[in-house]
C-alpha positions as CSV (number, residue, x, y, z in Angstrom):
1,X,-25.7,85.3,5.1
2,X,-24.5,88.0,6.5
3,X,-22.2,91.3,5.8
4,X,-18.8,91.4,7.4
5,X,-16.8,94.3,9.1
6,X,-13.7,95.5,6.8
7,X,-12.2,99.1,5.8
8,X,-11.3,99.8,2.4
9,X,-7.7,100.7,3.2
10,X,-6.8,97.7,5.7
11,X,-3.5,99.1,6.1
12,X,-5.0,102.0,8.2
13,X,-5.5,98.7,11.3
14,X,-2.0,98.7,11.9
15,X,-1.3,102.8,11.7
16,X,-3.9,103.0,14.4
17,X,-3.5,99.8,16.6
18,X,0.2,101.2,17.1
19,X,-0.8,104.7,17.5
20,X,-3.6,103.3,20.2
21,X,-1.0,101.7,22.2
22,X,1.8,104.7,22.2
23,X,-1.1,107.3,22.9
24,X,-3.1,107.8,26.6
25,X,-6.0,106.5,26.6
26,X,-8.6,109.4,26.1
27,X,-11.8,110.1,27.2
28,X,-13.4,109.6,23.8
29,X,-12.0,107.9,21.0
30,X,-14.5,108.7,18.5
31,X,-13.6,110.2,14.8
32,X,-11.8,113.1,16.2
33,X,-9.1,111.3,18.0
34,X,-9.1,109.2,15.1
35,X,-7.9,111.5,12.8
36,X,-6.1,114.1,14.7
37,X,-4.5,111.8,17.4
38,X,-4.1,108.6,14.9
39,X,-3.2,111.1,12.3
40,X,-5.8,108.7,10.1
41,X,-7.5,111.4,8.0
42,X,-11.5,111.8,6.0
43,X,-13.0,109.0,5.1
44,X,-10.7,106.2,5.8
45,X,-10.3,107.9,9.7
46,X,-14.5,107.8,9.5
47,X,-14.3,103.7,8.8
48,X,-11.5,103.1,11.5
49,X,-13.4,105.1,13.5
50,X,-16.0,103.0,13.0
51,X,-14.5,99.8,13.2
52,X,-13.1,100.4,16.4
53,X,-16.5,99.8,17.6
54,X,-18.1,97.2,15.7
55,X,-15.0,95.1,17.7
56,X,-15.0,96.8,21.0
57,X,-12.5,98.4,20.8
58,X,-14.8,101.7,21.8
59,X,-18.6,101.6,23.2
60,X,-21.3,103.1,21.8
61,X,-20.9,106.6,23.9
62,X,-17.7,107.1,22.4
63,X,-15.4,106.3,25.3
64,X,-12.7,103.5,25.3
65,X,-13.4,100.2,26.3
66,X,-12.0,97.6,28.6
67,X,-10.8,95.6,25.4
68,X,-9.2,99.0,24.4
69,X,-7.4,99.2,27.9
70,X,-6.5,95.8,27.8
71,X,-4.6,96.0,24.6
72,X,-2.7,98.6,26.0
73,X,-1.3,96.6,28.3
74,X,1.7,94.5,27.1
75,X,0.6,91.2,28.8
76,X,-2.9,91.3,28.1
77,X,-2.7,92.3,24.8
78,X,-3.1,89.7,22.4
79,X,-6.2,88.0,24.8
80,X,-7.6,91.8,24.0
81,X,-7.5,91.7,20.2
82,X,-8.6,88.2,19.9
83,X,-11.7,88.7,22.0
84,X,-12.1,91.8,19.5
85,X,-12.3,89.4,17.0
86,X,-14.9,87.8,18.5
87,X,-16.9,90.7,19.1
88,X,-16.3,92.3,15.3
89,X,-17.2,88.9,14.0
90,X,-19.2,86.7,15.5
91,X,-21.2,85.0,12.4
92,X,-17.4,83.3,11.6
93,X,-17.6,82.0,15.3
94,X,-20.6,80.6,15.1
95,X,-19.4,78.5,11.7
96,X,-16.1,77.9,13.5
97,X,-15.1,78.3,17.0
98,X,-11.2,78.6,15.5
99,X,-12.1,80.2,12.5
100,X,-9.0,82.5,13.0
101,X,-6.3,80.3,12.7
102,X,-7.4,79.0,9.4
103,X,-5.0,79.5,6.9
104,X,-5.6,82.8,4.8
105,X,-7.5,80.3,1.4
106,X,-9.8,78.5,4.1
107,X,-10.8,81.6,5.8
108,X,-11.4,83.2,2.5
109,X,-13.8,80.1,2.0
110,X,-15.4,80.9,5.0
111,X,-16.0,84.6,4.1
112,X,-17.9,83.4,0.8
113,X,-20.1,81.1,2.8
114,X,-21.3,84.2,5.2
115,X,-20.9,86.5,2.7
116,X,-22.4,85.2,-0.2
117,X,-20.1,86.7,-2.2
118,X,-18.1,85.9,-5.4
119,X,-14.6,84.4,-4.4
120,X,-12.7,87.2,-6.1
121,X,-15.0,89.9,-5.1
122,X,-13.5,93.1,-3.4
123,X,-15.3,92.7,-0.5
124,X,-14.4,89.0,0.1
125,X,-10.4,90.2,-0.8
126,X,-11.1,93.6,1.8
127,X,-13.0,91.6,4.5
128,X,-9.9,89.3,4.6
129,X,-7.5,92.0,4.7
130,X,-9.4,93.6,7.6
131,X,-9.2,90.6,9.6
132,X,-5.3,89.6,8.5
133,X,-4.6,93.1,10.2
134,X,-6.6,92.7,13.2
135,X,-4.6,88.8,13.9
136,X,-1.5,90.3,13.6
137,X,-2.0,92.0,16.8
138,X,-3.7,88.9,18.2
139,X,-3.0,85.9,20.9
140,X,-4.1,83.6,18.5
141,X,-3.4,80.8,21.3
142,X,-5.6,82.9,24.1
143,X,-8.6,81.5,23.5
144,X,-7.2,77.6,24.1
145,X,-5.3,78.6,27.1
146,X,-6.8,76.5,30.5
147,X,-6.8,77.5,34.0
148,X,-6.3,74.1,35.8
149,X,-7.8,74.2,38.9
150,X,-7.4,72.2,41.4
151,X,-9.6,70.6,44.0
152,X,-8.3,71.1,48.0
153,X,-10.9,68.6,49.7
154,X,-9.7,69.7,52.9
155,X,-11.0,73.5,52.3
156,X,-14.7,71.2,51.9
157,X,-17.0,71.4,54.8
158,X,-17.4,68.1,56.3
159,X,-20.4,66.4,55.4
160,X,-23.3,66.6,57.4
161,X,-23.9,63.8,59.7
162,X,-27.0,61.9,58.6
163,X,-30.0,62.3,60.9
164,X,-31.6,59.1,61.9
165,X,-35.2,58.2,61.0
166,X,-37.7,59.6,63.9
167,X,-39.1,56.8,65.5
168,X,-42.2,56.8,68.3
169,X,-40.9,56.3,71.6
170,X,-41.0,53.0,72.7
171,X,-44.1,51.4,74.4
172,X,-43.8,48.8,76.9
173,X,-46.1,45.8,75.7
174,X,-46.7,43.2,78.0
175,X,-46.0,39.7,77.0
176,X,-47.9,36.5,77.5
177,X,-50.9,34.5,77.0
178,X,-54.4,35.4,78.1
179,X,-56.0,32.2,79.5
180,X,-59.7,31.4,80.0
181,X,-60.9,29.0,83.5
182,X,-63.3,27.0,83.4
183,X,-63.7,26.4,87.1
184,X,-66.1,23.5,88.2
185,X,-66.7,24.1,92.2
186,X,-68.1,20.9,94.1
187,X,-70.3,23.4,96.8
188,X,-70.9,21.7,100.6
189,X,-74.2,21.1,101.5
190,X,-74.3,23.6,103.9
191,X,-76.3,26.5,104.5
192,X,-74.0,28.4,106.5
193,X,-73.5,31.4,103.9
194,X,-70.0,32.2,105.9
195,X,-68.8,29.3,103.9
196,X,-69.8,30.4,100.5
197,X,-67.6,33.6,101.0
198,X,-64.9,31.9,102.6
199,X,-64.8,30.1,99.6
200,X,-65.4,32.6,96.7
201,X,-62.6,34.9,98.2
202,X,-60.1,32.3,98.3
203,X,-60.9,32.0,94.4
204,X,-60.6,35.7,94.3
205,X,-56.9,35.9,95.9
206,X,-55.7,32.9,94.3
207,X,-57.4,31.9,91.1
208,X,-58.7,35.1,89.5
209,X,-56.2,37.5,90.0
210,X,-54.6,39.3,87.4
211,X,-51.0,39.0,87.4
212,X,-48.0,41.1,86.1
């Protein structure tokens, strides 16, 4: 459970969401420009003041906020509020993402459920207020809008060509069989040892040698 951003004079959100967007932006938008620029005054200027922040409207230094320029500007104006919403109230996000266009009895449900307060209790009846103020300024739709973009596969870089498998170079194997000889030589009965080599080298050149 947790404790919920409202003012107890929700009727001071509108007073100072128009007087936001007909005055310059300022350099700080704290208390003082609440209440002399806003023309919000004491204690209900103090909470506006403060609630400006709690939804980013203003940052913690005082100064305005790009949510606060943003509503300012008539086309971005409504997206600005809405994403205030988020900011001011992010527990009632986090229980449901469209929490804000629930109609007013459901979202009071959802208040009692963070809040842990009675159904009838002022807080429950302010908190709702508060935010009933803050949607009237809202995009309520700006949230569901999509950008459709589209996908130019031409603008693609081609893909890469594929690199083939490093192979070894090639060897050059020699093919064929590998004989043994039996050679069975039927030797003249000679002694003339001119003979012998005569013979042995013919075997040499023709028989023995190693071919391609």
């Amino acid at each position: 459970m947790a404790a919920l951003t409202y003012v107890t004079a929700p009727g001071n959100i509108e007073k100072a969401l128009l007087g936001i967007k007909a005055a310059a932006t300022p350099e700080q938008a704290g208390q003082d420009f609440v209440k002399s620029i806003l023309k919000i005054p004491g204690g209900s200027g103090n909470q506006v003041a403060a609630l400006l922040k709690k939804i980013g409207f203003v940052k913690a230094d005082g100064s305005p906020s790009d949510i606060y320029k943003r509503f300012r500007n008539p086309t971005t104006s409504g997206a600005a509020v809405l994403e205030a919403l988020r900011v001011g109230y992010p527990a009632l996000f986090q229980r449901n993402e469209t929490w804000y266009k629930l109609a007013d009895e459901d979202l009071r449900g959802l208040i009692v459920e963070e809040t842990g307060q009675a159904h009838d209790s002022s807080v429950v009846n302010l908190t709702l207020a508060t935010i009933k103020g803050l949607k009237k300024f809202a995009d309520l739709g700006a949230a569901t809008k999509v950008s459709i973009i589209t996908h130019d596969d031409s603008k693609d870089p081609p893909p890469p060509t594929p690199t083939p498998p490093h192979l070894p170079p090639h060897l050059p194997q020699s093919m064929g069989l590998n004989l043994g000889y039996t050679i069975n030589l039927n030797l003249p009965a000679t002694s003339d040892i001119a003979v012998f080599n005569a013979i042995f080298k013919s075997l040499k050149e023709h028989l023995l040698k190693n071919e391609e």
